[in-house]
MDTraj code that builds the backbone (N, CA, C; nanometers):
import mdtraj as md
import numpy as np

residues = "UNK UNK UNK UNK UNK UNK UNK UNK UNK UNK UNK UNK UNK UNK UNK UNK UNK UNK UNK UNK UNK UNK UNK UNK UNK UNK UNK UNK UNK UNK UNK UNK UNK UNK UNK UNK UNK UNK UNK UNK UNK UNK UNK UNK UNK UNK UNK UNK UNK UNK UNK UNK UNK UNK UNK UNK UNK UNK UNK UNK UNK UNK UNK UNK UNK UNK UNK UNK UNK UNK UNK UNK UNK UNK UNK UNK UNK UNK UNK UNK UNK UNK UNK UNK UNK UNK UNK UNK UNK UNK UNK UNK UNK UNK UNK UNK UNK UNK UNK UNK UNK UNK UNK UNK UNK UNK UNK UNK UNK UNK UNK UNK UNK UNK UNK UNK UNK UNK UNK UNK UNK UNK UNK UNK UNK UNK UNK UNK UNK UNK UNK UNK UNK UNK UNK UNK UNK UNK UNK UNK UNK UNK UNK UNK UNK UNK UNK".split()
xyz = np.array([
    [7.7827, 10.0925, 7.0550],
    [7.7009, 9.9840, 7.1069],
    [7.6765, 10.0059, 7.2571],
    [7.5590, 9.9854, 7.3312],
    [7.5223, 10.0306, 7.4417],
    [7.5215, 9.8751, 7.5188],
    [7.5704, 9.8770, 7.6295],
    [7.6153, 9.7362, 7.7039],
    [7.4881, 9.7839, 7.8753],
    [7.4815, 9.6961, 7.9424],
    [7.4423, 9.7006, 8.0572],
    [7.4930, 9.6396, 8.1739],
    [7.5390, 9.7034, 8.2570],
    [7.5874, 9.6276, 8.3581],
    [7.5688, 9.6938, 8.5058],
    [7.5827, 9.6166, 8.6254],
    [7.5744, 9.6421, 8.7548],
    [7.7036, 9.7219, 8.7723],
    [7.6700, 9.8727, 8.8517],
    [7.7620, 10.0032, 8.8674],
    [7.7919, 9.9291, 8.9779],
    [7.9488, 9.9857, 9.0320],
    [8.0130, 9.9941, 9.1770],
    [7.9487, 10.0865, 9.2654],
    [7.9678, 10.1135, 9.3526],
    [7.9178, 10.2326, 9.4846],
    [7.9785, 10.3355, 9.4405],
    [8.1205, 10.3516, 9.3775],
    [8.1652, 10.4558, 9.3369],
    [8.0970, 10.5115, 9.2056],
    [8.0418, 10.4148, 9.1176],
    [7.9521, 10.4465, 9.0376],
    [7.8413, 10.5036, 9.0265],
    [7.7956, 10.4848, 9.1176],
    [7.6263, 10.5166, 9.1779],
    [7.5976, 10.6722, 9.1460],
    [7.7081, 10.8064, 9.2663],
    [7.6551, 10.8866, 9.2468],
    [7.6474, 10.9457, 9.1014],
    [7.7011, 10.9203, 8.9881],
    [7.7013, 10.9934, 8.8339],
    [7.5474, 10.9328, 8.7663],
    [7.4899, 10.7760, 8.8432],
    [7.3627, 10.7503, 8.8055],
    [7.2800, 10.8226, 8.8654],
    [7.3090, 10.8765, 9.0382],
    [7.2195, 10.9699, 9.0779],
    [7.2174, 11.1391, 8.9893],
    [7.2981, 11.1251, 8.9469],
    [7.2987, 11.2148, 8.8911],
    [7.2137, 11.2629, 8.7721],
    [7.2583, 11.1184, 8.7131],
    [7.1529, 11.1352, 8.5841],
    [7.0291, 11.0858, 8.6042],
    [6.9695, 11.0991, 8.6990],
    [6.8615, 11.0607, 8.7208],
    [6.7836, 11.1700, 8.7697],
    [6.8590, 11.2855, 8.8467],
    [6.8063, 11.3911, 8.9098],
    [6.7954, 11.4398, 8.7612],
    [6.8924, 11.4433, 8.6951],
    [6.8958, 11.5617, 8.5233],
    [6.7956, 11.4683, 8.4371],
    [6.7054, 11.4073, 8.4023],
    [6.6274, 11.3263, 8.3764],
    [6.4905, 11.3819, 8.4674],
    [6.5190, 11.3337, 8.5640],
    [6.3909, 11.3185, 8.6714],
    [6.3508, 11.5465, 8.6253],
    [6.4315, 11.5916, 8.6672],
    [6.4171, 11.7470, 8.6023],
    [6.3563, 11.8246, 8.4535],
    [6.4061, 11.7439, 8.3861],
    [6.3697, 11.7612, 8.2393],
    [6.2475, 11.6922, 8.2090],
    [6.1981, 11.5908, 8.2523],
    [6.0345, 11.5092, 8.2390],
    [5.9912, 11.5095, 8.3709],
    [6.0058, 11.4602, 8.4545],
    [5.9222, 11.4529, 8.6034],
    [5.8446, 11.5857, 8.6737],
    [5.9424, 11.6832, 8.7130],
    [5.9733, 11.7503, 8.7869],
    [5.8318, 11.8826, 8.7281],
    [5.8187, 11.8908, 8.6201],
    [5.6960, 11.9558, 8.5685],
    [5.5417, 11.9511, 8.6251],
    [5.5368, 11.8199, 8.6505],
    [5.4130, 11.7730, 8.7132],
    [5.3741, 11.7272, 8.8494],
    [5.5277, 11.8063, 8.9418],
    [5.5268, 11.7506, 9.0718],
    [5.5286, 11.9196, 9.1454],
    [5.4944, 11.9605, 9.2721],
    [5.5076, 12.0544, 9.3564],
    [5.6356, 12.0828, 9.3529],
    [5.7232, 12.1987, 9.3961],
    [5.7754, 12.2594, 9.4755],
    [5.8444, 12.0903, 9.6031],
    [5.7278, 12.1299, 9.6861],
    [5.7484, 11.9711, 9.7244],
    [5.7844, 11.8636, 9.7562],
    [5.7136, 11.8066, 9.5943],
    [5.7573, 11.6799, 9.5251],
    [5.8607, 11.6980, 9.4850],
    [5.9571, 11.7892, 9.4413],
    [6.0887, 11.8198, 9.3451],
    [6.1816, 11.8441, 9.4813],
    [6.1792, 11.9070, 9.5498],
    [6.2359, 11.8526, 9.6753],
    [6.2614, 11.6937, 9.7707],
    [6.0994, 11.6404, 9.7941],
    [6.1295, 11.5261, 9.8276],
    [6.2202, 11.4451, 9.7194],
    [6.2131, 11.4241, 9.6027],
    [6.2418, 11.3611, 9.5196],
    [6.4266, 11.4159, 9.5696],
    [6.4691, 11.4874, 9.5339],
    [6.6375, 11.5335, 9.5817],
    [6.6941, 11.4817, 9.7178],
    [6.5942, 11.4938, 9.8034],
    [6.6383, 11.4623, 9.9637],
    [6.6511, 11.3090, 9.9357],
    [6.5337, 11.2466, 9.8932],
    [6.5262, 11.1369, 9.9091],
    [6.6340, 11.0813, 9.8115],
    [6.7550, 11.0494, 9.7079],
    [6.9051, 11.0613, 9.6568],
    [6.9497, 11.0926, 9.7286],
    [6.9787, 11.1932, 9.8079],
    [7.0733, 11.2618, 9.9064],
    [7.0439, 11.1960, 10.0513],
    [6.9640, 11.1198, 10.0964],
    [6.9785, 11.0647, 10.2392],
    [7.0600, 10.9441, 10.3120],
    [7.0555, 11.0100, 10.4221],
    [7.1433, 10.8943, 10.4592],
    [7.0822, 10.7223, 10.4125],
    [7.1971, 10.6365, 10.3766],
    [7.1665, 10.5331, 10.3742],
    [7.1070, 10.5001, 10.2567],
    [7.0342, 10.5459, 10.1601],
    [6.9985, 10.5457, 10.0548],
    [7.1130, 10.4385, 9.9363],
    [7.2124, 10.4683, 9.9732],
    [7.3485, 10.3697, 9.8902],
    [7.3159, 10.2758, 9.8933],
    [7.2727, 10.2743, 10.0205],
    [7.2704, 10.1125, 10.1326],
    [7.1930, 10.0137, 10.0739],
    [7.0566, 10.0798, 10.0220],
    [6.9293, 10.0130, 10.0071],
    [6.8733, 9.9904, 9.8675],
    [7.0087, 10.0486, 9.7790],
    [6.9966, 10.0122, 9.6124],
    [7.0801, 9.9159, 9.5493],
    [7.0284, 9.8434, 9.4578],
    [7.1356, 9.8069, 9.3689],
    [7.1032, 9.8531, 9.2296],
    [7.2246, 9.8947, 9.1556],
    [7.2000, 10.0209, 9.0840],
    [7.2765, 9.9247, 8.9150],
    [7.1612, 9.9498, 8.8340],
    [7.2400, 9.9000, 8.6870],
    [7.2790, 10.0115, 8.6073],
    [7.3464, 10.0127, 8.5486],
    [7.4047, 10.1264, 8.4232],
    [7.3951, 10.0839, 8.3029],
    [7.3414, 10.1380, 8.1797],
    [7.3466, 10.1300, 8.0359],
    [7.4631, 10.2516, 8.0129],
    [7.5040, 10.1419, 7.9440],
    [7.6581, 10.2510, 7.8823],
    [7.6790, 10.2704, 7.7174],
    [7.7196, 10.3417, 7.6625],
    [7.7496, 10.3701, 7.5589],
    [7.9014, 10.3890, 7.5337],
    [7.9936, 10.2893, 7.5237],
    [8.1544, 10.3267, 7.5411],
    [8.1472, 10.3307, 7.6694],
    [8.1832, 10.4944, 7.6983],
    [8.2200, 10.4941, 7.8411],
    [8.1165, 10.5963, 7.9417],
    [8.0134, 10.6510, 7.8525],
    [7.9109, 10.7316, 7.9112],
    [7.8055, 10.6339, 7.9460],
    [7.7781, 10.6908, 8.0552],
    [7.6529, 10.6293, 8.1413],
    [7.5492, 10.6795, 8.0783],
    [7.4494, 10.6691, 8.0005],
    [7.3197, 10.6863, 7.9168],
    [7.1535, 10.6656, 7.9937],
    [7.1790, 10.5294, 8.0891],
    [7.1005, 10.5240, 8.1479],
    [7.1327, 10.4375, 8.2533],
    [6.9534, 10.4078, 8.3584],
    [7.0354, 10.3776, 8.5115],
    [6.9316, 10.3117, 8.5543],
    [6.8835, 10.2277, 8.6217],
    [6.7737, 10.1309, 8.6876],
    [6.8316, 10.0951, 8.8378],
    [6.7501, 10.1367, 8.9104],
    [6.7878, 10.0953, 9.0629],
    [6.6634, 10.0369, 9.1428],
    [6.7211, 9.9159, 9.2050],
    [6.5794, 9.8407, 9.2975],
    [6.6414, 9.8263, 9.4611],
    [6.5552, 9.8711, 9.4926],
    [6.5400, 9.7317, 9.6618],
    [6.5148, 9.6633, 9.6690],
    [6.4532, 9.6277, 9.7946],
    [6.3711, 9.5132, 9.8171],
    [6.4430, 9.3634, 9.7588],
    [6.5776, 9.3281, 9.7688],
    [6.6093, 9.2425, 9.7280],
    [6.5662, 9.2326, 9.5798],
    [6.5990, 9.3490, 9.4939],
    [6.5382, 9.3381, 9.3259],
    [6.3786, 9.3752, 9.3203],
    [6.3214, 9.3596, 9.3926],
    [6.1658, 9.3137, 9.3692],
    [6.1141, 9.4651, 9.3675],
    [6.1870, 9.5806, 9.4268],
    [6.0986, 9.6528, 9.3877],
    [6.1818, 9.7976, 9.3029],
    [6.1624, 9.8374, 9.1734],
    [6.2010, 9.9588, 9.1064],
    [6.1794, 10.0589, 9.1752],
    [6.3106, 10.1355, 9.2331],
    [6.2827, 10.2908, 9.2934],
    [6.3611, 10.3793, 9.1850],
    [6.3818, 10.3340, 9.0928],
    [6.5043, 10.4563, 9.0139],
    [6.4749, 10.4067, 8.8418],
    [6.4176, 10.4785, 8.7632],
    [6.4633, 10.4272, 8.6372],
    [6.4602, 10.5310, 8.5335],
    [6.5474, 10.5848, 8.5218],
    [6.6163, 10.6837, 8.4106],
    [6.6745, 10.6715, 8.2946],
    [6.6505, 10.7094, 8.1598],
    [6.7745, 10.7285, 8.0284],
    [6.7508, 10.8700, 7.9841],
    [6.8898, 10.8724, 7.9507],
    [6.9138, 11.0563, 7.9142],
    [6.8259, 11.0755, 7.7994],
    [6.7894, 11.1694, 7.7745],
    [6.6565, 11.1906, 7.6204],
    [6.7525, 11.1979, 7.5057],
    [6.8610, 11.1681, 7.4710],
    [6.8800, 11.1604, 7.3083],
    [6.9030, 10.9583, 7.3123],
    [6.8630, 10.9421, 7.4255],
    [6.8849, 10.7699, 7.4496],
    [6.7590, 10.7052, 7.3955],
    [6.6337, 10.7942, 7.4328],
    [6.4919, 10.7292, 7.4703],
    [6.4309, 10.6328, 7.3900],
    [6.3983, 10.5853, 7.4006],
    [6.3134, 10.4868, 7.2661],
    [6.3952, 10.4440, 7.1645],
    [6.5296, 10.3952, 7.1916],
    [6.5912, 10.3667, 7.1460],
    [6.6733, 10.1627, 7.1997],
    [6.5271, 10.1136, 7.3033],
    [6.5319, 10.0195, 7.3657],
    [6.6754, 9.9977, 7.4845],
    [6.6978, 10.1081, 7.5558],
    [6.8215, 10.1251, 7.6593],
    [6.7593, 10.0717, 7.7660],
    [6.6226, 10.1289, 7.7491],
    [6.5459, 10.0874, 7.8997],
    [6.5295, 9.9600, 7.9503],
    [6.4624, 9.9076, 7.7975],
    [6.4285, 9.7531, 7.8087],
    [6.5332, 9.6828, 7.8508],
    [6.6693, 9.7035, 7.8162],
    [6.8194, 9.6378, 7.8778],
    [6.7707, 9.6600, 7.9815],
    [6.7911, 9.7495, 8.0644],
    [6.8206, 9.7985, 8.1669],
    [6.7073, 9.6824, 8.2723],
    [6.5707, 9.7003, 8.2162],
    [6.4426, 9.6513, 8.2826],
    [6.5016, 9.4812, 8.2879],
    [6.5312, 9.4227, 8.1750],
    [6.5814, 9.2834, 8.1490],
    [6.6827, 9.2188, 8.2651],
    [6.7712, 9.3186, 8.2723],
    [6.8825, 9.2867, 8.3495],
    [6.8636, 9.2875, 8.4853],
    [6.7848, 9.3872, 8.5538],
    [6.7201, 9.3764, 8.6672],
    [6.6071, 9.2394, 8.7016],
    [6.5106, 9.2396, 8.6070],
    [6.4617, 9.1033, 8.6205],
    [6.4691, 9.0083, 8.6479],
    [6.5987, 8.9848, 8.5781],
    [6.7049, 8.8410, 8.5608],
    [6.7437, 8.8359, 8.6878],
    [6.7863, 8.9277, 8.7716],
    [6.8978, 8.9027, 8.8504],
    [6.7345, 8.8554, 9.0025],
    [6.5985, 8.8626, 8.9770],
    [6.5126, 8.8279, 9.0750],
    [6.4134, 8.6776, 9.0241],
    [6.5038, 8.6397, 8.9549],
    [6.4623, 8.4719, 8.9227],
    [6.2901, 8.4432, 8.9064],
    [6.2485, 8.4974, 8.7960],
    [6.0802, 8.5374, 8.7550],
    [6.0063, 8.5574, 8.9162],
    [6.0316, 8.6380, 9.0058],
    [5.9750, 8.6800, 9.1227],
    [5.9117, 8.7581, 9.1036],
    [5.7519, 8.8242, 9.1008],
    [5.6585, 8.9731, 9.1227],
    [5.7738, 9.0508, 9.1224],
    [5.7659, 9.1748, 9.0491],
    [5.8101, 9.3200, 9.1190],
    [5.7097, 9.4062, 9.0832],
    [5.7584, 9.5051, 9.1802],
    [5.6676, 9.6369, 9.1645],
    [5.7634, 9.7784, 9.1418],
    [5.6639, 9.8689, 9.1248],
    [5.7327, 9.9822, 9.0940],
    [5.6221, 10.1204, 9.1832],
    [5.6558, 10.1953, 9.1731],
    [5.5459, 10.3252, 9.2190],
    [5.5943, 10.4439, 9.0691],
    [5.5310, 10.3779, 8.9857],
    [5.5424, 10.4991, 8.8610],
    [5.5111, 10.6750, 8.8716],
    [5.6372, 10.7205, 8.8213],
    [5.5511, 10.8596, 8.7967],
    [5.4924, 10.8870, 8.6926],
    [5.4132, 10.9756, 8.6803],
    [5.2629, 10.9638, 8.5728],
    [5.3713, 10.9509, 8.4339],
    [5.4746, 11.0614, 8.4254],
    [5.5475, 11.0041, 8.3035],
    [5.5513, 10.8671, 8.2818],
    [5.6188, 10.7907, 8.3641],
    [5.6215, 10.6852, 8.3299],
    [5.5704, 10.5289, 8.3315],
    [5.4324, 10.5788, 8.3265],
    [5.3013, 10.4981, 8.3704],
    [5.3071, 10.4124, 8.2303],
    [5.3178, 10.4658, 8.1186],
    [5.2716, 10.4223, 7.9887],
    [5.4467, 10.3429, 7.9797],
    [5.5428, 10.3498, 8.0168],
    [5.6568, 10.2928, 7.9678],
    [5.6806, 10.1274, 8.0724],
    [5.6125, 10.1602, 8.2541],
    [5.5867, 10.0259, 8.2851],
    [5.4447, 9.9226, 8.2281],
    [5.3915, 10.0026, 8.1751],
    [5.2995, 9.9177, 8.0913],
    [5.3822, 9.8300, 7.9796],
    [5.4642, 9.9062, 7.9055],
    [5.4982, 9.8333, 7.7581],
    [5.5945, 9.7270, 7.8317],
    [5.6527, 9.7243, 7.9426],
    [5.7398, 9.6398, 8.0054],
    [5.6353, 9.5231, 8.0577],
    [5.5044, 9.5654, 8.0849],
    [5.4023, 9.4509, 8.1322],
    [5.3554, 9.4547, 8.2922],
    [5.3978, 9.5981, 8.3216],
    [5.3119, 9.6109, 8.4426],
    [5.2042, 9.6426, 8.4535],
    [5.1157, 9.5994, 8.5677],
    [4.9647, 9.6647, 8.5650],
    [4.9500, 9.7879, 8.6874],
    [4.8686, 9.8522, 8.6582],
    [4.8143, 9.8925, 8.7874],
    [4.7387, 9.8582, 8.9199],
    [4.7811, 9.8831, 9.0433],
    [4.7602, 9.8131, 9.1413],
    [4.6698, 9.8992, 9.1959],
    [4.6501, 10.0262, 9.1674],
    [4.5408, 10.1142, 9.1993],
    [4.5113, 10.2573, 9.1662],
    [4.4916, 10.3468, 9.2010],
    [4.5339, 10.4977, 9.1150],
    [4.6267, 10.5867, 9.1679],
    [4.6515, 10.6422, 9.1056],
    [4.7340, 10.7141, 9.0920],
    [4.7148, 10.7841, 9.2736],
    [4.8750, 10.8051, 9.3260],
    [4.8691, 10.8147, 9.4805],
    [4.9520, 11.0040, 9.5026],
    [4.9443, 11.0645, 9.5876],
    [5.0465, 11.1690, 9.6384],
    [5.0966, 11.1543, 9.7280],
    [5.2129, 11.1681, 9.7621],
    [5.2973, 11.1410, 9.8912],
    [5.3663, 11.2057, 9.8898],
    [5.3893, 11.3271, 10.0312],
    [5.4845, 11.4224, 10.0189],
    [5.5206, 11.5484, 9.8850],
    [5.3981, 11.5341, 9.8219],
    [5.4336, 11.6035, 9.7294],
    [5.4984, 11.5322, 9.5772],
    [5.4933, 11.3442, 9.5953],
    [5.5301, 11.2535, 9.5205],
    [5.3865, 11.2250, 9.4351],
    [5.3687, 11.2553, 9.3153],
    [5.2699, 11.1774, 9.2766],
    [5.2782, 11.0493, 9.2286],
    [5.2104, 10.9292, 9.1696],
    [5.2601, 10.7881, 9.1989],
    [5.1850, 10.6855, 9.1679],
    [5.1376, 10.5975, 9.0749],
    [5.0943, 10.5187, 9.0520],
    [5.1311, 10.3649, 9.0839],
    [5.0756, 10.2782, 9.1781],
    [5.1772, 10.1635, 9.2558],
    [5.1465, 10.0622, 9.1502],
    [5.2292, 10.0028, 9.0636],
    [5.1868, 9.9244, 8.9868],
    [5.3123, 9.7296, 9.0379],
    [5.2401, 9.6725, 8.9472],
    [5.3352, 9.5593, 8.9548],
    [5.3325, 9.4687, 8.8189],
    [5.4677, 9.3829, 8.8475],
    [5.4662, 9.2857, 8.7441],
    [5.4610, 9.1583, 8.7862],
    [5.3479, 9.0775, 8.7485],
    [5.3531, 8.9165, 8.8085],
    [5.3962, 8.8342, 8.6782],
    [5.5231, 8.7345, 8.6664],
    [5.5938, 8.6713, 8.5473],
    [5.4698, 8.6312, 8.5372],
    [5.4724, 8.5606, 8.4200],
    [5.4057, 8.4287, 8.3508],
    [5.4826, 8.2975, 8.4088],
    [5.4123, 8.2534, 8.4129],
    [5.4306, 8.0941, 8.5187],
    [5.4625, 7.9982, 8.3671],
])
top = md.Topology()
chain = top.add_chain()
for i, resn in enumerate(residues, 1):
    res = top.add_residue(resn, chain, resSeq=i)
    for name in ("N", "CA", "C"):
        top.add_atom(name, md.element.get_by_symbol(name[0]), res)
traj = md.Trajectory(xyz[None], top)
């Protein structure tokens, strides 16, 4: 049975982890040299700990998948599940639990093209097209609750 819950700081780096081994296996195909760099630095910088709060989907005792926001919740910078997890609704926990914790407030996300079609089924829209940054490609999308 797969549970969800908010990781410790000591927790964090094994989600960065699986997020780089994730972000590698789907992302990393359709980004520069670059982009697959910025994407590593930017996990690895200073302060970066500082400015997440990081959820974990667990399975027993393996971390499966990982959702991380700023912005006081409001905005998705991290959302990963390992591929024998996928479509197997880990995410949607993961998306739920983050939600909850920003009391039906807007969030946004900056999707990568992978995962343009997966903040849709969650109910985000697009806020404009698809962007590059640093070698990041990026679609800025958001979610406004239902009132």
């Amino acid at each position: 049975m797969v549970y969800v819950r908010l990781l410790t700081r000591a927790e964090i780096g094994m989600a960065l982890a699986l997020a780089l081994r994730v972000f590698m296996r789907f992302e990393a195909p359709d980004y520069s040299p670059d982009g697959v760099e910025t994407f590593r630095n930017t996990l690895a910088g200073e302060g970066f700990l500082d400015r997440i709060t990081c959820y974990g989907a667990f399975e027993g005792n393996v971390l499966v998948g990982m959702l991380a926001t700023r912005s006081d919740g409001l905005h998705i910078t991290l959302f990963f599940v390992e591929e024998p997890y996928q479509r197997r609704g880990i995410g949607q926990m993961l998306f739920e639990q983050a939600q909850a914790q920003v009391a039906g407030l807007e969030m946004t996300v900056n999707s990568s093209p992978y995962a343009v079609q997966v903040y849709k089924r969650l109910g985000f829209k697009e806020v404009t097209k698809e962007q590059l940054m640093h070698g990041i490609r990026f679609t800025p999308m958001r979610l406004v609750p239902k009132k």
